[in-house]
C-alpha positions in Angstrom: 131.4 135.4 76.2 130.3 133.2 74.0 131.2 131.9 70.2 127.7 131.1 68.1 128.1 128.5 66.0 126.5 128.5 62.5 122.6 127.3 63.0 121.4 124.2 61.0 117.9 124.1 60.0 116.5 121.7 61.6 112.6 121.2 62.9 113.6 121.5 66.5 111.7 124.4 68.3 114.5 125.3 70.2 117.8 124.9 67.8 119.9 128.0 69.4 123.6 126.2 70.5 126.4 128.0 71.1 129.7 126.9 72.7 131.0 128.9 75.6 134.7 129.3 76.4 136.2 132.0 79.5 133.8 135.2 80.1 134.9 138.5 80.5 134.4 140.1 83.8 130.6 141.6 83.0 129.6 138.7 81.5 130.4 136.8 85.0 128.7 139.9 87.2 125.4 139.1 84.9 125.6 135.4 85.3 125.6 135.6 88.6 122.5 137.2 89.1 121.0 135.3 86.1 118.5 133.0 88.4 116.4 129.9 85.3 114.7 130.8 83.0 113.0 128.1 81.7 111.0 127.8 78.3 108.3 124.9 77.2 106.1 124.2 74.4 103.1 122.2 74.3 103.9 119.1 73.1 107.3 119.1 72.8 109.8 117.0 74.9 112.7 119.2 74.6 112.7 122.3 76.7 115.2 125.1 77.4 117.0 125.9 80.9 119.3 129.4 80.5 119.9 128.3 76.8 120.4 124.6 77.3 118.4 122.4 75.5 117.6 119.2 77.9 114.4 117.2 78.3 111.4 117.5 80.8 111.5 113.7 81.3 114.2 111.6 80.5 112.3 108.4 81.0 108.7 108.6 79.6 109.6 111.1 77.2 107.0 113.0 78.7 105.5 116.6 77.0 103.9 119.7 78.4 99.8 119.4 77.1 97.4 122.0 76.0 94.3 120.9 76.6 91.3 123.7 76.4 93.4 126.6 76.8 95.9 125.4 79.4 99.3 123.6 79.8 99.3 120.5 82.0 103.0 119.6 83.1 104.2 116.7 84.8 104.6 117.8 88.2 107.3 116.1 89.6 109.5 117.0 86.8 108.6 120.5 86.0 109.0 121.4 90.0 112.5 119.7 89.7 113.7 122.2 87.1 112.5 124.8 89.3 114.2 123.8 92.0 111.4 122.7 94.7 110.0 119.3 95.4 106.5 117.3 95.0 105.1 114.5 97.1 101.9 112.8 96.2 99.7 110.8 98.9 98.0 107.7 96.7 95.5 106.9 99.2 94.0 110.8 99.7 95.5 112.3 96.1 97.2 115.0 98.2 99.8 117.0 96.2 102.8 119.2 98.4 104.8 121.2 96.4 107.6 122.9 97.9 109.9 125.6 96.2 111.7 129.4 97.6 110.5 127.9 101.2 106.9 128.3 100.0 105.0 124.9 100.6 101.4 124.6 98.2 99.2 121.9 99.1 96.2 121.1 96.9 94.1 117.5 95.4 93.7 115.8 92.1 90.0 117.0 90.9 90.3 119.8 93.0 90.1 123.7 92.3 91.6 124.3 96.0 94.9 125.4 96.9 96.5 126.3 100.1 99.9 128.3 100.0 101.0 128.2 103.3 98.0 127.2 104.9 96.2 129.9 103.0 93.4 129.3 100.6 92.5 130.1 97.2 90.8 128.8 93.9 92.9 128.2 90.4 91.0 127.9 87.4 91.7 124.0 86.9 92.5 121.1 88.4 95.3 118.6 88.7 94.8 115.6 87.5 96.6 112.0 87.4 97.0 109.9 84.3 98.8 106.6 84.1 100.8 107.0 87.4 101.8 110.6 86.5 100.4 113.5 88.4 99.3 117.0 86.2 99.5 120.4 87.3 98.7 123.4 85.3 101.4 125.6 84.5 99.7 128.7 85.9 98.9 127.1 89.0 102.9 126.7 89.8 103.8 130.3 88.4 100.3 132.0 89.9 101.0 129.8 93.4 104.9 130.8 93.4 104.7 134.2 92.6 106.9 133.2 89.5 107.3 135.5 86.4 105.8 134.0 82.8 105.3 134.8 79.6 102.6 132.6 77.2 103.6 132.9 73.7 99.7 132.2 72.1 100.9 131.4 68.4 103.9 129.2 69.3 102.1 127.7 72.6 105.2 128.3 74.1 105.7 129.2 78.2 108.7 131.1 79.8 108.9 131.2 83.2 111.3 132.8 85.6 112.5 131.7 88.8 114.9 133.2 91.3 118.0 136.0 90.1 118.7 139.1 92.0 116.3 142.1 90.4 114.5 142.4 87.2 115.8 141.0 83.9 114.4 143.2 80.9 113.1 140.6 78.9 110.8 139.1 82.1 108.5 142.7 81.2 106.7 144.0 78.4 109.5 144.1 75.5 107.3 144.6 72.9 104.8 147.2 71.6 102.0 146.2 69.9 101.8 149.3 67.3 99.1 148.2 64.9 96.5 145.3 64.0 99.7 143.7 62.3 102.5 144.6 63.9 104.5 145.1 66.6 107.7 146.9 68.1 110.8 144.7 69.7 113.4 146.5 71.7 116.8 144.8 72.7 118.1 146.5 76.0 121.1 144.2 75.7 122.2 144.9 72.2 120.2 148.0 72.0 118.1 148.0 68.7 114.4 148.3 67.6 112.6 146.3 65.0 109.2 146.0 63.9 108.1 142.4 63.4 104.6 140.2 62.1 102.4 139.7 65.2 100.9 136.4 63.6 104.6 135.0 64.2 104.3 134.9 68.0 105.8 137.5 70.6 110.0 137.1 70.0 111.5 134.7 72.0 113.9 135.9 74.3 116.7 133.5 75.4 119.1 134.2 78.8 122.0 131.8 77.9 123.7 130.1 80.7 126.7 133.0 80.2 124.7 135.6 80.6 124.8 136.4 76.7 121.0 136.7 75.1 119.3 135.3 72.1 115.9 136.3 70.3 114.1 134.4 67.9 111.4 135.9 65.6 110.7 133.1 62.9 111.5 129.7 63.0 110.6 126.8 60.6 112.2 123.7 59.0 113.0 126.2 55.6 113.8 129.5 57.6 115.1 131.0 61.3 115.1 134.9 62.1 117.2 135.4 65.1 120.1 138.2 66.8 122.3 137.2 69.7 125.0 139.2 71.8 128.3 138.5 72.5 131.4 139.7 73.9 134.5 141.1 72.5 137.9 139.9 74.3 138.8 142.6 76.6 140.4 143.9 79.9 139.6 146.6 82.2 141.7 148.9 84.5 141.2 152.0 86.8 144.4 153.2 84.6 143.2 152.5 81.0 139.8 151.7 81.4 138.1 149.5 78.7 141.1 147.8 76.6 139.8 145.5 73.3 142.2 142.5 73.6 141.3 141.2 69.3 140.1 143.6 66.8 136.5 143.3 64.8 138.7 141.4 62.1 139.9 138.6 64.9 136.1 138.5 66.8 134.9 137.7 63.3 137.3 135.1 62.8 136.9 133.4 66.3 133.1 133.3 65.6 133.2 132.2 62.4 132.1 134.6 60.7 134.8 135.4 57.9 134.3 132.9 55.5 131.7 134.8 53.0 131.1 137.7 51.3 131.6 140.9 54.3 131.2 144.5 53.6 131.6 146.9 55.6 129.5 149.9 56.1 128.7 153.1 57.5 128.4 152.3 61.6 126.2 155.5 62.4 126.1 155.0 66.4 128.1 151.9 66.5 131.9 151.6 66.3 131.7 149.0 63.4 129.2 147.4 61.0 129.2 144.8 58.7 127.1 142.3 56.6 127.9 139.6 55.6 126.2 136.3 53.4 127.4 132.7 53.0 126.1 130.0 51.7 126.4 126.6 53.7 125.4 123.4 53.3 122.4 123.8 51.3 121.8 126.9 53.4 122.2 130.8 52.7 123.2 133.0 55.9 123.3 136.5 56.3 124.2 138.2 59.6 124.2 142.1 60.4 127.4 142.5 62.7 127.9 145.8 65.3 130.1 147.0 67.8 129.6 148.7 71.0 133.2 148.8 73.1 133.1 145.2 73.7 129.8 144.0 73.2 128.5 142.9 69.7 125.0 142.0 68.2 124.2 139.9 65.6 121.1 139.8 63.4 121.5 136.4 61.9 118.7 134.9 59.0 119.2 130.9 58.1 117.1 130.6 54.7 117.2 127.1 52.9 118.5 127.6 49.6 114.9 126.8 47.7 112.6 128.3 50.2 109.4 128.1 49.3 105.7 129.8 50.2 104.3 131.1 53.5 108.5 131.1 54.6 109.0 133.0 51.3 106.8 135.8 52.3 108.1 135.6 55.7 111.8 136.1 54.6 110.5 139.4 52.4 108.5 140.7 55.1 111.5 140.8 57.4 113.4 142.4 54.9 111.1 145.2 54.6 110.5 145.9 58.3 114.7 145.5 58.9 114.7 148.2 55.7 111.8 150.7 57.7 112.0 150.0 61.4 115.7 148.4 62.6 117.2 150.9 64.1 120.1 150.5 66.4 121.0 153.0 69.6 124.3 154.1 70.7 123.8 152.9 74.5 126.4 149.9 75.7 123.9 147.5 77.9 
């Protein structure tokens, strides 16, 4: 379980942090089969690992690189964070990569790889600039057998490596249901929502204690986001579920008390509220619901004089949370 701490805006792509304190006993079963998910954006230095924010290269303050179409990583440092290792022959330009006891062998200039021994042609090359070798992403994750996901409008890449069995968000989450728009379903909170395709795909964060976040709009005036979290709680074959705080304490312990709450009518859920702040030059409003233990949050940071193309955003998402957000009475 985890306690979100109130978002900042701030320009960072990935500005999700949350502090993590003792899990309760699902939470632990999920982590364990978490595996890395690992998320990059083109030209950014910061990346995300299960939630973290950390960089892809301490020391050159090195960035992934879009160049006609595809993302060139730094080998030796993206393989790291996948857990395999490179070595690079100067004198021949041979590449080994080996990760999951697969070994993939290839050159710099050339369209050749050979996964164990066996052949087959990528799309582009490797290449090596300034002492630093380049691979393209989707010759790791096509190689590797690895799950990704290419977020066009945001250039961002997720990519999935090792877990036991399928995590929902690695498939199609989304529905594209128009020209304009497109469906998002939460299997871990359990709600729909329609949201603005030109905003990117939402991005779906697995957080190191096997909590999730999704973000659907993020700018320096204005984030769009839900996360899930735990209640404190104890099971037994005698009692079953026990609550061990009520909704009042949970919203205490996350912070969430200190501004204007209303409760109302929960529907499916065994409590609702909304509730708006205002902090530090920033207005917040969350959407809070129970399920047993677990609880989702739909969470909006505005700055207090947005402005424009956020300003149309922020309306549009109150319209589609007004015709489409609809929350389901299954616990995840």
């Amino acid at each position: 379980m985890h306690i979100k701490k109130k978002l900042v805006l701030s320009c960072l792509v990935f500005s999700l942090l949350c502090a993590q304190i003792a899990l309760p006993m699902d939470a632990l079963e999920n982590k364990s089969n978490l595996g890395k998910q690992i998320i990059i954006q083109a030209g950014n230095q910061q990346i995300l690992v299960n939630g973290q924010l950390t960089v892809l290269d301490a020391m050159w303050g090195l960035s992934p690189v879009l160049e006609n179409g595809t993302i060139y990583v730094p080998a030796r440092n993206m393989v790291r964070e996948l857990g395999g290792s490179v070595r690079y022959k100067n004198d021949d330009q041979k590449i080994t990569i080996s990760l999951d006891n697969k070994v993939l062998t290839t050159y710099v200039g050339s369209k050749k790889i050979f996964l164990n021994g066996v052949m087959k042609y990528v799309e582009k090359e490797p290449f090596v600039y300034d002492g630093v070798v380049w691979i393209p992403i989707r010759t790791l994750t096509n190689g590797f057998d690895l799950v990704s996901k290419w977020d066009q409008p945001n250039k961002r890449y997720v990519i999935y490596v090792g877990g036991n069995g399928q995590r929902w968000y690695e498939d199609n989450y989304t529905t594209k249901i128009s020209d304009h728009y497109g469906s998002y379903y939460d299997q871990t909170i359990g709600y729909t929502v329609n949201y603005d395709l030109s905003w990117g795909d939402p991005l779906v964060i697995q957080n190191e204690d096997g909590t999730i976040s999704t973000i659907f709009y993020q700018s320096n005036l204005l984030q769009i986001s839900s996360y899930s979290d735990y209640m404190l709680s104890s099971y037994s074959n005698q009692e079953g579920l026990v609550l061990e705080e009520s909704y009042e304490e949970y919203l205490h312990r996350a912070n969430l008390m200190s501004g204007n709450i209303k409760e109302d009518q929960p529907g499916v859920v065994n409590k609702l509220y909304t509730i708006v702040e205002k902090d530090q030059g920033a207005i917040l409003s969350y959407i809070v619901f129970f399920k047993e233990d677990q609880v989702g949050v739909i969470e909006i940071v505005a700055h207090e004089d947005i402005y424009g193309k956020e300003k149309e955003v922020l309306e549009e998402w109150k319209r589609l949370m007004k015709t489409s957000f609809k929350i389901d009475g299954s616990v995840g």
